[in-house]
C-alpha positions in Angstrom: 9.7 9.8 8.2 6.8 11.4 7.2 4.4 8.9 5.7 1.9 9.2 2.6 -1.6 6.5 2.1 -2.8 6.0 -1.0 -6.0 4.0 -1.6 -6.7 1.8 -4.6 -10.3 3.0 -6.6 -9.9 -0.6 -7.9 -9.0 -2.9 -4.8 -10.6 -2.4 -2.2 -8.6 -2.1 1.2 -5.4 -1.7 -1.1 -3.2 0.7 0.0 0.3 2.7 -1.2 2.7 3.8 1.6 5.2 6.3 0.2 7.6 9.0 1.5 6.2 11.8 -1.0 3.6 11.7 -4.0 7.0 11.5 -6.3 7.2 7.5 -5.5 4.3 7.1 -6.9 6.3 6.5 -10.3 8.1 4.0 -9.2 5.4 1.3 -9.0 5.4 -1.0 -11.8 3.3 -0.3 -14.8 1.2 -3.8 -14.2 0.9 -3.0 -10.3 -0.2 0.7 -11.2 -3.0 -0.5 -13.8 -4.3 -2.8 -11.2 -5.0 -0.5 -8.7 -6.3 2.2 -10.2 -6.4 5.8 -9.9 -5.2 6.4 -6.4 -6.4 8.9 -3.9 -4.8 10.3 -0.6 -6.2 9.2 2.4 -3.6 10.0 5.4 -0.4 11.5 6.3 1.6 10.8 9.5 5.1 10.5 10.9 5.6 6.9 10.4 8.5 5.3 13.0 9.5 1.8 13.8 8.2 1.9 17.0 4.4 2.9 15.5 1.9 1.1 15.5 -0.5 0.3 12.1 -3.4 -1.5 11.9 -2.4 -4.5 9.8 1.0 -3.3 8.9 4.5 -4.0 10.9 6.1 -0.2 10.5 9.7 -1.5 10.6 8.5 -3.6 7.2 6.5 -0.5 5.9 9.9 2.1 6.6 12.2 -1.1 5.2 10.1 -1.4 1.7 10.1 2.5 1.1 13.7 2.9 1.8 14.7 -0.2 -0.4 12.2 -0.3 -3.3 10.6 3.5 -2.7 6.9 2.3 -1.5 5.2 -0.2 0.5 1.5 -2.3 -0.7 -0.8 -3.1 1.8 -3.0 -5.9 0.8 -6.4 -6.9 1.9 -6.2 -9.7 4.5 -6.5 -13.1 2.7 -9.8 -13.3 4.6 -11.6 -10.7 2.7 -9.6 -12.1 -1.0 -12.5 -13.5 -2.6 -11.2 -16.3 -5.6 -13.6 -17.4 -7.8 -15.4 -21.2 -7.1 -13.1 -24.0 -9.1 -15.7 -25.7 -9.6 -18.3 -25.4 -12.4 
């Protein structure tokens, strides 16, 4: 399947994983606020077999066949919440 990245102007290290730029409608209103404009960063032939960074490709092909696109979130590591304490 040829594969389409999208990264987040508001997240950092946020990224969309769609099949073509039409999916890009089908986020949620709330999810599309929260990232942000978004701006093409990579197209490839995405497989199962493939192997992505942070991702597992068999999830990434299973979320853009079932729900139309895929979110890559930072790694909790780099999440920063704010202190809880005053």
């Amino acid at each position: 399947m040829q594969c389409l990245v999208y990264k987040s102007s508001r997240r950092p290290d946020t990224f969309v994983y769609v099949a073509h730029a039409d999916a890009l409608k089908r986020l949620p209103p709330e999810l599309q606020q929260g990232l942000g404009a978004l701006i093409e960063v990579l197209q490839f032939e995405l497989t199962a077999e493939r192997k992505l960074a942070r991702e597992d490709a068999r999830r990434v092909l299973d979320n853009i066949a079932s729900i139309g696109f895929h979110v890559q979130f930072p790694p909790a590591s780099h999440i920063f919440l704010p202190d809880p304490t005053p």
